[in-house]
C-alpha positions, 0 to 999 in steps of 0.5 A: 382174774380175781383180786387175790391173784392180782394183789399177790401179782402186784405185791410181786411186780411192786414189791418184790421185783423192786427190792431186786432192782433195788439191790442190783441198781445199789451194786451198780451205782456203788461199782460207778461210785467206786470208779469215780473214787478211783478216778479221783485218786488216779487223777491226783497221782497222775498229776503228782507223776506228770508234774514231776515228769514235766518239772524234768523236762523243765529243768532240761530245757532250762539247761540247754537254754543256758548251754546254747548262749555258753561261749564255748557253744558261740565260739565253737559254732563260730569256727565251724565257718572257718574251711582251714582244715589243718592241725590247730583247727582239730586241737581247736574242735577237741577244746570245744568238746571237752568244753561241752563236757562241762554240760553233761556234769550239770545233770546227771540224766545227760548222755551225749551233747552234739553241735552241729555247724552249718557247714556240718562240722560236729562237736560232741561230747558223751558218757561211756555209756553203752545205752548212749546212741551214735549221732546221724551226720548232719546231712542225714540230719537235713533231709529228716522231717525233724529237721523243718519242724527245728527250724520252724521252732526258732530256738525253742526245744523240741523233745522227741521221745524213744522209739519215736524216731529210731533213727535218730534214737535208736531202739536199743533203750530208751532215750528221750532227746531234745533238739533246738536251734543255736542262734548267734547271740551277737547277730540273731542269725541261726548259727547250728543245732544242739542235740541233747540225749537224754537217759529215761532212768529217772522218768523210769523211776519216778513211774516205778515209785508210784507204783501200787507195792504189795499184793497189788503192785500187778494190778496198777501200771502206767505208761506215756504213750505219743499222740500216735499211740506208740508206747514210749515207756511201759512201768512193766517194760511190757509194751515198749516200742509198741503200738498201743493199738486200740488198748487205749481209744483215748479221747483226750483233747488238746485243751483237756488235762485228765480224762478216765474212762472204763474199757478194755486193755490187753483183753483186760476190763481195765479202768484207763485213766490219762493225763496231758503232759503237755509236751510234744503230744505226750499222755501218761496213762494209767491202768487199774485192773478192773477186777481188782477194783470191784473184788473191795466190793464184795461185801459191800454186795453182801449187806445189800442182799441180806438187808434186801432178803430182810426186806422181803420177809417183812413185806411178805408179813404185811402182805399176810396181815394187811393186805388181805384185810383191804382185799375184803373191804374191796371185795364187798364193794365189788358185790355191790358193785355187781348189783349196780350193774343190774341197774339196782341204784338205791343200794350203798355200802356201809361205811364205818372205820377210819382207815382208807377203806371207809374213804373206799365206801364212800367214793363208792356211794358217791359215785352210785349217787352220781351214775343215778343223776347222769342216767337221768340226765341222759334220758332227758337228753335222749327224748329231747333228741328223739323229739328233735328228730321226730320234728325233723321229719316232719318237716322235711317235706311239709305238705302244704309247701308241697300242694304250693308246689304242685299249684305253682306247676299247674298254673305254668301248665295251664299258661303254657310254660313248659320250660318252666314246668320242666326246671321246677319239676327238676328242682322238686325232684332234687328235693325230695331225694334230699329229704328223702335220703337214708343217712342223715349226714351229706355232703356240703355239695348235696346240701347246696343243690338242695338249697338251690332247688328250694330257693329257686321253687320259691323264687317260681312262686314269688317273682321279683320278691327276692333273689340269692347269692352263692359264695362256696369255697371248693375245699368245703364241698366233699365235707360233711354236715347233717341234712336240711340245716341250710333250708330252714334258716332260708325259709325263715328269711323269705317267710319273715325276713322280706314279709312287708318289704318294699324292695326286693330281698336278697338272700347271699349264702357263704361257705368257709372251710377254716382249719379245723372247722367249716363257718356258714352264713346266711345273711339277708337285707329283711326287715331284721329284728327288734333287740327283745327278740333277738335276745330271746332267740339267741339265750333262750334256755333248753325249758324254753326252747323245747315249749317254744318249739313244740308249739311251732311244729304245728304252724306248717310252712309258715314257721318250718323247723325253726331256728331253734330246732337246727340249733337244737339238731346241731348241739347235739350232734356236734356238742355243745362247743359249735351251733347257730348264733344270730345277728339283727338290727331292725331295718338292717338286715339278719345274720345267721352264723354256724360253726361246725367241725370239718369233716369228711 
């Protein structure tokens, strides 16, 4: 693709498909602000509601928590004991209720009042109301698994919203009723129960008069529904008595007071908001239309595309009048780049102006200058490898090592030593096919046993000169390493590291595999090294190295590759991170040290 089609495909995909974004992610980050805004307000009028409800409830219980220490209410549960069951005891129990008649005037939202007495005598007092509903004997009463959760309160009210218990309610309106547990104030002893029943006209009105009025008074609703999901009331009187279902999947907990979220209610996308009253597991829920909320912003949508169309009419000029001007600055370079390409190095592209495509020239002319140094950096390192390998060969089989060999053979034949014959003749075959071998890469294991064959052909040559130790963990046998690096560093150890020694050498070989890497070490007990020389070998300078080795090639068995031409071998092939660092003391002894990668 040429560069016209690829900047009008990224002035598409960076800028045009971004304005888009832009504009879509705008309409949604707005819809989030306004359900947050929404939240907000919903929160705070959820709480002015709740608070009114729950100061409601509060006064009730205030009211009864004064009604049960009344002396008509102790006196009247005090003669519930009494078994006389003739006239003066009924005129006393019609004294007693029109004494509880004095409590339903205290509040204008009490419906009924009733005393239940231990032995199930019932005072009561109610409205002409028809809403008002009958109470339940007190044995009905008893076996109710209300009736443990009263007496596990201990006095306190316990509040039980409509349609909750029908039974004890009924479903023909909705009441809320509170019971509680009447104690003795004399004796502390539990004395009766006092339900109150209370009208929801006012909890009914406080919902209706924060309800939204106008064009929208359909849209908002709110409704308090039990931690079972029942909806007690409904501001549209709708859903009451009913399951809510999954409507409201609300996951208000006990310790949070207002939650929001955006969800489904009657098929509806609805933003659902909740509000803990803390009483009995009570929640007012609040639901706002979602269609209504985001019909405010249309306009807002309207002024995003305009400004975003708007947008992409400059960026279409700019993309005429600039961008075209860069593409041929880039297309200049591109030609002289081709001639790069063809190996022409000595060309550059002028560069004159201030704007980036002058910074474009020179980067360009930069980079020219600096692929000429690599390339000629490469080539010097490509010779000197050659040159490596090209030692490497010649020393993979040294001729005059060789005709030793065969001398040594033919002086055991002469001597009668087949045995010998036979194990050298074995060890000069495994040498060969090592040395031999078409890949430059074996593994540790092929690398050993040819080590072992030349250790053991030297050893047949120079008897009680020295002897050799292997230590190699199995790990690094199957690993790999380039051929005939152990060789050399042995060579040098019997040439020069026990040449004039008046004990016999040993040469011990260990092998570590590490986590990521394998660790040689080639250590024998020669006549070591002075510092001078050790510093030379272990700092010597590629110039250096490459005179130092070109002058050893010719030496023969004498010197055999030599230790900086493994090292030489390895670098390169490994990189610069591993290779071969030497240890010496004169009179202690040398310490060659190799690093490699572990590879299989």
């Amino acid at each position: 693709m040429n560069l016209r089609p690829k900047l009008l495909l990224a002035f598409i995909s960076l800028i045009v498909i971004p304005l888009i974004g832009l504009g879509i992610a705008s309409f949604l980050n707005s819809e989030r602000l306004l359900e947050k805004k929404y939240s907000e307000q919903t929160e705070i009028t959820l709480k002015a509601v709740g608070g009114n409800i729950r100061y409601f409830f509060r006064e009730l219980d205030q009211l009864t928590d004064t009604s049960v220490t009344n002396p008509s209410v102790q006196e009247a549960l005090r003669s519930s004991r009494d078994s006389v069951n003739d006239a003066s005891r009924l005129i006393a129990i019609s004294q007693y209720e029109k004494s509880l008649g004095k409590i339903l005037f205290q509040n204008p939202a009490l419906s009924m009042v009733v005393l239940y007495g231990k032995d199930g005598t019932m005072f009561r007092s109610y409205r002409n109301d028809p809403t008002t509903f009958k109470p339940i004997p007190y044995d009905l009463l008893q076996s109710h698994s209300v009736y443990a959760e009263i007496i596990r309160l201990a006095g306190r009210p316990l509040w039980i919203g409509p349609y909750e218990q029908a039974e004890l309610t009924g479903t023909d309106a909705a009441l809320f009723t509170q019971m509680r547990l009447v104690k003795d104030i004399d004796t502390l002893n539990d004395s009766g129960i006092m339900v109150t029943q209370v009208k929801s006209d006012e909890v009914d009105s406080m919902l209706q008069d924060f309800t939204l009025t106008g064009e929208q008074q359909t849209q908002t609703r709110y409704l308090i529904i039990d931690h079972d999901g029942l909806v007690m009331m409904d501001s549209r009187h709708e859903l009451d008595g009913r399951k809510a279902g999954d409507e409201t999947k609300l996951d208000l907990q006990a310790t949070e007071r207002y939650a929001s979220y955006h969800g489904k209610f009657g098929h509806e996308d609805s933003l659902i908001s909740a509000y803990n009253l803390d009483r009995s597991g009570w929640v007012l829920v609040s639901v706002k239309s979602w269609q209504s909320l985001t019909s405010e912003n249309v306009r807002f949508i309207q002024w995003i595309g305009g400004i975003t169309l708007l947008c992409l009419v400059f960026a279409v000029l700019f993309n005429i009048f600039f961008v075209s001007r860069v593409a041929k600055a880039i297309i200049r370079v591109v030609r002289k780049m081709r001639l790069v390409e063809q190996g022409v190095l000595d060309i550059r592209v002028p560069a004159k102006g201030k704007d980036e495509t002058v910074l474009l020239a020179r980067s360009f002319n930069s980079m020219v200058d600096t692929i000429g140094g690599l390339l000629t950096e490469v080539r010097t390192e490509q010779e000197r490898k050659q040159r490596a390998e090209m030692m490497l060969m010649q020393a993979q089989i040294k001729p005059h090592f060789l005709f030793n060999t065969l001398e040594s053979i033919n002086a055991m034949a002469a001597q009668n030593e087949g045995g010998k014959i036979m194990a050298m003749v074995r060890r000069l075959s495994i040498l060969l096919r090592t040395s031999m071998h078409h890949s430059e890469i074996i593994t540790i294991r092929q690398e050993v046993e040819h080590v072992r064959s030349y250790l053991d052909i030297q050893k047949y040559r120079f008897e009680d000169v020295f002897s050799y130790e292997l230590d190699i963990t199995d790990e690094a046998l199957d690993c790999t390493i380039l051929k005939l690096t152990l060789q050399p560093l042995v060579e040098n150890s019997i040439q020069h590291g026990f040449e004039g020694l008046p004990y016999s050498g040993t040469i011990r070989i260990a092998i570590t595999a590490l986590e990521d890497e394998l660790v040689f070490c080639i250590a024998d007990n020669g006549i070591g090294m002075d510092p001078n020389a050790l510093r030379r070998i272990n700092g010597l300078s590629h110039v250096r190295e490459r005179d130092l080795d070109a002058n050893d090639a010719g030496l023969g068995e004498r010197r055999g590759m030599g230790l900086h031409n493994v090292a030489d071998r390895l670098r390169i092939h490994y990189g610069p991170k591993y290779g071969l660092r030497l240890c010496s003391a004169a009179g202690h002894g040398t310490v060659i040290r190799i690093n490699i990668p572990k590879q299989r």
